[in-house]
C-alpha positions, 0 to 999 in steps of 0.5 A: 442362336435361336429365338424362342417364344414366351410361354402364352400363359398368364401364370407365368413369371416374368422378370422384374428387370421388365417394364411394361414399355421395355423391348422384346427379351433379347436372346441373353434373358429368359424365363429359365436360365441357364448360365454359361461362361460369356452366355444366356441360355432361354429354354422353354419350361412349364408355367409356375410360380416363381417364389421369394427364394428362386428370385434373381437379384439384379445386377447392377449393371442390368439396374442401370441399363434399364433404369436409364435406356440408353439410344441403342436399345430405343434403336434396337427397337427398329431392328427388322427382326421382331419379337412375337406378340406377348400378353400382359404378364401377371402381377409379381405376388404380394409376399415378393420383396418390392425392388429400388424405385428406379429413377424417372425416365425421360422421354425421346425429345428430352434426350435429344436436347439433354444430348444437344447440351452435351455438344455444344459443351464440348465445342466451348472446350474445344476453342479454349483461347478465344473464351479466354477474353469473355468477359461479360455475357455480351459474348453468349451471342451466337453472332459474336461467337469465335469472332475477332476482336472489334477495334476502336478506329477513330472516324473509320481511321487508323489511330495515330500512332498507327497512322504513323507505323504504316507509313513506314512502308508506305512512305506517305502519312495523313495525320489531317483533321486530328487537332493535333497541336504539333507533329506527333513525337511519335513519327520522329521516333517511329521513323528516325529513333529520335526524339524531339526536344520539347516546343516552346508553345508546347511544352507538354505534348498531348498523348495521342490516339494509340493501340496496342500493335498485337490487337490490330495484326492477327496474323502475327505481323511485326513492323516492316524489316529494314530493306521493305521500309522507305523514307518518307517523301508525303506529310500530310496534316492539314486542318489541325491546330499546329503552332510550331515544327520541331526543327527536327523535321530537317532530317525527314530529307526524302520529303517531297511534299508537305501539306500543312494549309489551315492550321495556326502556324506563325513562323517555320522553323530555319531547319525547314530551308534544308529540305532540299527535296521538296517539290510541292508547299502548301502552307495557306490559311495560317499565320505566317508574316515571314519565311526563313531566308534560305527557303528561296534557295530551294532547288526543286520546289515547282509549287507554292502556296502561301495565300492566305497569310499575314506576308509583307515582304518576298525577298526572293534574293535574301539568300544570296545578296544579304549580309552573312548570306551562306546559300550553301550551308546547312542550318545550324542550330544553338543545341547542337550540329544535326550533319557536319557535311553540307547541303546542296542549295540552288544558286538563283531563287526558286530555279524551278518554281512554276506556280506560285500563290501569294493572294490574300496578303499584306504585300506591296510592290515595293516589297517583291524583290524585282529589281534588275541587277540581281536575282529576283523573280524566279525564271520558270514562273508560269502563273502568279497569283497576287489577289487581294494585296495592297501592291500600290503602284506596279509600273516596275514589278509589271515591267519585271514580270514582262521578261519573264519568257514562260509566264502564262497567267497573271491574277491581280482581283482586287489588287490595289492597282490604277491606271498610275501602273500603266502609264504610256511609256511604261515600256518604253525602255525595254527592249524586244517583245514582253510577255511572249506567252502570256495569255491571261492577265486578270484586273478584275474589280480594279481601278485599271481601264480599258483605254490605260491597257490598250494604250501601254499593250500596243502591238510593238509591246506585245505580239498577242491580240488584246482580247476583252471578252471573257469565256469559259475556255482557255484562250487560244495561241496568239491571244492575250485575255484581259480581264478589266472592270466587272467579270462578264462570262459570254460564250463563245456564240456572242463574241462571234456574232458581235465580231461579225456586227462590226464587220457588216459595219466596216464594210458598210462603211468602206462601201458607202465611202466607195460609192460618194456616199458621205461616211457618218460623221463619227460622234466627237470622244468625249473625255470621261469622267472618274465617276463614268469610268466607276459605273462602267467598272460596276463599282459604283452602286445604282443609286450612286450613278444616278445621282453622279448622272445628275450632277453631271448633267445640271454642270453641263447645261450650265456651261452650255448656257454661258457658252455660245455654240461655234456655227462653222462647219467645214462642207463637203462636196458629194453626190446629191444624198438625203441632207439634214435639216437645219438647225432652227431656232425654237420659238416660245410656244413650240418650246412649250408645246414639247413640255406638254404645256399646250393642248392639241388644239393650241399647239394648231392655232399657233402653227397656223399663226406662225405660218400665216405671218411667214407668208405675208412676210414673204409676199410684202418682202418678196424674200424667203420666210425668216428661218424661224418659222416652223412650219413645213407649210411656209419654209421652203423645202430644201434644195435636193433631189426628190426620193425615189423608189430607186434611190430608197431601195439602193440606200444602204440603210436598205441595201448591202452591196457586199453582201447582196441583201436586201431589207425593205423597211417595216410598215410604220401605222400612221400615228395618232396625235395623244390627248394632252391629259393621257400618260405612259410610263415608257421613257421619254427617249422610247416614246420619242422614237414612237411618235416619229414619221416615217422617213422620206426613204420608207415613204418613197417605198410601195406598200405591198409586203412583195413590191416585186414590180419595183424590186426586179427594175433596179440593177441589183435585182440581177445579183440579190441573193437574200431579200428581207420582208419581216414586219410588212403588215399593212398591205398583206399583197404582192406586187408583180411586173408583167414582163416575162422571164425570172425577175430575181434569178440568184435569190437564194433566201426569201424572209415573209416573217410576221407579215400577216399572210394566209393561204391565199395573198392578193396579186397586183399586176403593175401597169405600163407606167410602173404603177400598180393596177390595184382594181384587177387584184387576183387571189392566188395561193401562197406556196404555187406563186412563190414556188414560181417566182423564186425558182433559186430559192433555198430558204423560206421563212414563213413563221408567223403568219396565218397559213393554215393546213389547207396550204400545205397541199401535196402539189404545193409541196412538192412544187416547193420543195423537190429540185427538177432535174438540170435542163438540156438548154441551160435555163435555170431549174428548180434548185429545191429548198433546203431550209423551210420555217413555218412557225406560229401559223395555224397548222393543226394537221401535216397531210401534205408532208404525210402524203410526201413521206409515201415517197421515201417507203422501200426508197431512202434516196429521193434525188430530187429531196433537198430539205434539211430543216423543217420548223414547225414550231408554235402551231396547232398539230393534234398528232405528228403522223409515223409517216414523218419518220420517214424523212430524211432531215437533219433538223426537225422542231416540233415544239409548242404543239397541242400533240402529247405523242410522242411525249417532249422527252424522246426530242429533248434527250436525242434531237431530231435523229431520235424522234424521226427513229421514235416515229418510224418505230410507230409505224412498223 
């Protein structure tokens, strides 16, 4: 059907459906109409003036459509087919009858809100269910909308009653930290379909957390069915406030494991004994002064803590030795039977129990059953722990614990034991080896000592080692760790050094009473006194000790002086050795002179005195000066050989035989007598040690730091290997022999530390007669001469010295350090050095080591290297060269510089392998 065009004139009509905004006319509507069955037909006619009668009378459907355009005919609009111009139609004549005011129209933003509010109605309706809970105007939030109900959990936990339900299928429960003041009614009912009679303390049960079963199982989940639940084996309800067990609990058979530590239990009910399947109790911090009889029949229990209690007694045989005892029988109550079979109870205590606690009690000796003769101490017990228990005197309980074959570890802290439980016969009357696996046994902060232990643990008691040291570490087989006194923790470093201290000495020892030198007489054992043994145990305070030092020290003196000193001594023959001097009678003014009640210049005119009336004595008599006179100038020196250099350096006070070391004294500053008025605060006993002379030994000892002349002619020149010079500061200077050939051909190690030498050291060539020619002293550089003296050499320690950079040339270094290739003739090489120390000197550059490190670009393996340690701490480096990277060392310190690159962090996280990997990223 065509479109026909509106008539252009202004005379025209038009139809008073039109609004000024509506659409073009579509093809149902025209000027001239012409109705037909389902159709509008629009055929063009002349302009004239429509009146009154002709009007049409809009339908109601066509009122409607135009009073409220729907979103078609604004979408009809945008169809591709448009309608000509139109001009503005005239207006209707003023005799026309005026139509209905149609309703206000609303605009395109107002009808797609209008149709927005429809949706979203209709979405409401559609989830009727869950708008059945709304119930305030919390729920209009879009993000709660359609969400599940929020449940009320308790600290992120399920309720009780919950808990409770759960655990059927599980078969553990949690019920801690809920202050319940009883095992809730509900597990009984949940899980047996029974409920408990009510509890004497508790007569009233409070009414627990609980929510209903639907809210939490959205899904529709109902309890577990009767194949999926399983018996409960864990019960959980530590930190509550529970004072009494149903005794219905004894039909919880399966349980395995009960935890009820911190809560106010005072007595477990009988029925508690027939839990048969236990394994593991835990019933510390609470109340309790006793334990039902049968419960030490338990068959499988391996734990049990019971610390923290109120016990006095642990009958370990009360099920099987007492009166009207029935191990076998199950606990029988007055309200009725629970089972008519019985049960099935072990038949010695606690078969399988391997750990037991029982620290924190009331418990004595005498009330652990141990007796021999019938059951006792379970078998299988591997560690006791019995802390913080008056137990007394324990000779018996520790003989019964010595046949224990399994028990590993005794804990008795602050136990109130002595020395009156371990006497020496203590073991005396039992058979065989005791305690063959026990490693430790800890009397910390008792009134046990070191000499009762070793005294009753000796090697027929035991096989194990005693050992007094306590680490961090689990001691080794063959060990037995003794805890005694305070509890001093020492790693595993001190106790092998102080080991190999008393090693040196023994050998020491065996050597001089090999060679006839007369063993140190060893001090006379004075036996201790209570207070003595306290302070060492560290129970007594500071003061204390002093005071009991005090009185110790007023009561000896006071006997002395009543006493006469025996003068007989038992002589020995040895060789001619250093002796001592003797014993002289003080004489009023030395006496006073040691108090400090003489000046300097009094104390002078009295020894002058004194030795001026010796030597008239002696010349008028014709005899020895009386041996009362002190001075050195008139007594006769004693009748011994004179020290030499060969007798001081093969002293061994100097020199290890065994060991093949050598360690010359440090040089002593003459000492310089103190004005009477001066004071210090130092000790007495530490500034005696200051004033003292040098001795005989040390005098006879040449002062160079190096007194190699006098060294390389003594026989153990052929054999030394570590020469120790540390501390030598008074003549920085070497001193060598003019013989050719290698003075000390197997020294391996060369100690200079703080001997006060720089770049270049003062040598002295030793004349014809042994003596140093001091006036054709030469200067020579330090690392060149000692690279040619000590070909062997493998450690150097220069620390602390004054070596400078200028020191560390490449030809120096390299002397030093680089091993030569072994000679055809067998002479001895340069070995190369592995170990060398350069700490606290002056160092403020590295150019040597820099120009060494050329060495090793493209070649990683130089032979002739040997270094492994390089110490280069406490110097003035300014900047470590990238070229050091390239070193292979395995231990590099760099410490205490003035450089801040590479920062402290790269050697402190990853050691020498990542700084040397730090440097060489720097120089690539």
């Amino acid at each position: 059907m065509s479109r026909l065009p509106q008539p252009s004139s202004r005379t025209g009509t038009r139809s008073p459906l039109k609004t000024p905004s509506s659409p073009a006319p579509s093809p149902t509507t025209t000027t001239r109409t012409v109705r037909t069955p389902g159709t509008l037909l629009t055929t063009p006619a002349k302009p004239r003036i429509r009146t009154q009668s002709a009007a049409p009378t809009p339908s109601p459907r066509q009122q409607t459509l135009r009073s409220q355009p729907s979103l078609k005919n604004i979408k009809h609009a945008k169809s591709p087919t448009k309608s000509p111009g139109r001009r503005t139609q005239p207006l209707p004549a003023e005799d026309e009858v005026p139509l209905p005011s149609p309703k206000p129209q609303l605009s395109i933003r107002e009808q797609i809100a209008l149709r927005r509010a429809e949706a979203k109605k209709a979405a409401a309706q559609s989830y009727a269910a869950p708008t059945e809970h709304f119930e305030g105007l919390e729920d209009a939030s879009p993000e709660t909308f359609n969400q599940p109900t929020p449940v009320d959990v308790d600290l992120g936990r399920w309720s009780v009653k919950e808990t409770i339900e759960r655990a059927r299928s599980s078969g553990a429960i949690n019920l801690s930290s809920r202050d319940l003041p009883c095992l809730p009614s509900a597990l009984f009912e949940i899980h047996l379909g029974i409920t408990p009679e009510p509890l004497k303390s508790i007569p009233v049960e409070p009414p627990i957390s609980t929510h209903s079963s639907t809210e939490r199982r959205k899904d529709g989940q109902n309890a577990p069915s009767w194949y999926e639940a399983q018996d409960l084996e864990v019960l959980k309800a530590w930190s509550n406030e529970i004072m009494e067990l149903q005794p219905e609990i004894s039909m919880f058979g399966s349980l395995k494991t009960v935890d009820l530590h911190n809560n106010k239990l005072t007595a477990l009910p009988d029925s508690f004994a027939d839990l048969t399947a236990l394994t593991a109790v835990d019933l510390s911090h609470n109340e309790l002064t006793s334990l039902p009889t049968n419960f030490w029949a338990l068959p499988n229990l391996t734990s049990l803590n019971l610390s923290h209690n109120g016990l006095t007694a642990l009958p370990f045989s009360a099920p099987f030795s007492g009166e009207g005892a029935n191990p076998l029988g199950r606990t029988r109550d007055p309200r009725g039977d629970w089972f008519a079979e019985s049960i099935t109870r072990a038949t010695e205590p606690l078969p399988r129990l391997t750990v037991l606690e029982v620290s924190h009690n009331h418990l004595s000796a005498a009330s652990i059953d141990h007796a021999e003769g019938r059951p006792g101490l379970p078998a299988l017990l591997s560690k006791l722990d019995l802390s913080e228990n008056p137990l007394g005197k324990s000779d018996s309980l520790f003989r019964a614990l010595g046949r224990l074959h399994r028990l590993k570890e005794i804990n008795m802290q602050r136990a109130g034991v002595g020395d009156e439980s371990f006497p020496v016969s203590i073991f005396a009357s039992s058979a065989g080896s005791l305690f063959p696996s026990l490693k430790v046994l800890d009397l910390e902060e008792t009134h046990i000592s070191r000499p009762a232990i070793e005294a009753a643990f000796t090697p027929n008691t035991v096989q194990q080692i005693l050992q007094f040291d306590v680490t961090n570490q689990e001691p080794p087989d063959g060990i037995l760790r003794v805890v005694v006194g305070k509890r001093v923790i020492k790693e595993a470093w001190e106790i092998e050094a102080e080991r190999r201290t008393k090693l040196r000495r023994q050998a020491a020892a065996t050597l001089n009473s090999s060679i006839g030198f007369p063993p140190s007489e060893p001090k006379p054992e004075v036996p201790k006194e209570a207070w003595e043994i306290e302070a060492e145990q560290g129970l007594l305070s500071e003061g204390a000790k002093r005071r009991a030092r005090a009185a110790a020290a007023a009561t000896a003196h006071s006997s002395v002086a009543l006493t006469s000193t025996p003068a007989n001594v038992p002589s020995q023959s040895v060789l001619p050795s250093p002796q001592k001097k003797p014993v002289v009678e003080k004489e009023a003014w030395e006496i006073e002179a040691e108090s400090g009640l003489l000046s300097a210049g009094a104390r002078r005119r009295a020894r002058a005195a004194a030795a001026l009336a010796a030597a008239e004595s002696s010349t008028n008599n014709g005899a020895r000066p009386s041996p009362k006179t002190p001075s050195p100038a008139a007594s006769p020196a004693p009748s011994h050989t004179p020290t030499t250099v060969a007798s001081a350096l093969a002293s061994p006070q100097y020199y290890s035989a065994s060991t093949q070391i050598l360690t010359l004294p440090t040089s002593v500053p003459p000492s310089k007598a103190t004005h009477m008025r001066s004071f210090s605060l130092i000790s007495p006993a530490a500034r005696k040690g200051l004033s003292e002379s040098p001795s005989d030994l040390a005098l006879a000892i040449p002062t160079p730091t190096l007194p190699l002349a006098s060294i390389a002619a003594q026989p153990l020149a052929q054999t030394l290997k570590v020469l120790i010079l540390a501390n030598r500061r008074n003549d920085p200077s070497f001193s060598i022999s003019t013989a050719s050939g290698l003075h000390l051909p197997w020294l391996e190690e060369l100690s200079l530390e703080n001997c006060n030498l720089s770049d270049t050291v003062p040598v002295a060539h030793a004349s014809e007669g042994g003596a140093d020619d001091f006036t054709a002293r030469m200067s020579e550089p330090l690392l060149p001469l000692l690279a040619r003296l000590f070909p062997t050499l493998r450690t150097l320690d220069l620390s602390y010295n004054a070596l400078t950079a200028a020191a560390l040339t490449k030809d120096a270094l390299s002397t030093l350090i680089f091993a030569e290739p072994p000679a055809e003739d067998g002479a001895v090489i340069r070995k190369g050095l592995r170990h060398l120390r350069l700490r606290g000197n002056r160092l403020n550059e590295l150019e040597g080591f820099q120009q060494l490190a050329e060495r090793f670009k493209g070649n990683r393996d130089v032979p002739e290297w040997r270094l492994e340690e390089l110490d280069l701490r406490d110097n003035e480096i300014g900047k470590l060269p990238p070229e050091l990277g390239m070193l292979p060392l395995d231990v590099f310190l760099v410490d205490g510089n003035t450089f801040r690159i590479p920062p402290r962090r790269v050697w402190e996280r990853e050691g020498t392998k990542g700084l040397l990997s730090w440097l060489r990223g720097r120089m690539e």
